[in-house]
C-alpha distance (Angstrom), angle and dihedral (degrees) to the residues before:
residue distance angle dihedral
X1 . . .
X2 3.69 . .
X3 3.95 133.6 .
X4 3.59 129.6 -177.5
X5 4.08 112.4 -176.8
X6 4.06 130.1 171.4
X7 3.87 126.7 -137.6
X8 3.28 142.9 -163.3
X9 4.13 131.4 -124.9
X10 3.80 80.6 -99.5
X11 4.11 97.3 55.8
X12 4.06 92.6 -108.1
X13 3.43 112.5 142.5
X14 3.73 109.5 -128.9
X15 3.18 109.8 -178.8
X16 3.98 146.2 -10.9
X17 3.48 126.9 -129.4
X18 4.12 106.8 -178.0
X19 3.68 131.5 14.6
X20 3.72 122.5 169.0
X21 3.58 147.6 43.4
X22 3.94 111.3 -36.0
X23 4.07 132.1 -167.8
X24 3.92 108.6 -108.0
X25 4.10 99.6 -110.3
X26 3.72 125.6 88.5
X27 3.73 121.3 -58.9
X28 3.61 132.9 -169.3
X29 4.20 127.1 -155.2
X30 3.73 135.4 -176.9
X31 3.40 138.6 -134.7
X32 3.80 127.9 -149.3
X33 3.75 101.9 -149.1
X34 3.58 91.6 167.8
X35 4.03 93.4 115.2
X36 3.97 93.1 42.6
X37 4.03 125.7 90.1
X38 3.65 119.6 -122.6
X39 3.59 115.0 -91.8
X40 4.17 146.0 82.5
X41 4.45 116.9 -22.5
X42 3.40 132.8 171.0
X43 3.83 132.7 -136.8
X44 3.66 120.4 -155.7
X45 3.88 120.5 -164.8
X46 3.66 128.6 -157.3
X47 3.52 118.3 -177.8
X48 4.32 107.8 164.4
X49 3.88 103.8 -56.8
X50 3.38 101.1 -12.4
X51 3.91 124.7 96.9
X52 3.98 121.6 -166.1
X53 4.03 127.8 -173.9
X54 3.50 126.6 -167.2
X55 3.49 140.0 169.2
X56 4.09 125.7 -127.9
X57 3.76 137.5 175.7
X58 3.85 129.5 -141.0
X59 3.55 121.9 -146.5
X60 3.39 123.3 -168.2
């Protein structure tokens, strides 16, 4: 099972990217920031157990 959600500065998820089972192997997604302001986001990954935060930057 794999999830991939966006937040805001303010912890709000905004949107969701992937949710459901996936095939091991690498993967890519897209986001549509066309509706979203520049600034700082954060991506959270969830593949099975494991939980993984990073920070990312829009520039428009």
């Amino acid at each position: 099972y794999v999830r991939i959600d966006i937040y805001n500065l303010m912890g709000e998820r905004i949107a969701t990217l992937a949710e459901g089972p996936m095939s091991a192997g690498e993967h890519s997604v897209i986001w549509d920031a066309s509706g979203y302001s520049s600034g700082i986001y954060f991506y959270k990954l969830t593949a099975g157990e494991k939980t993984f935060t990073k920070r990312m930057t829009l520039l428009k």
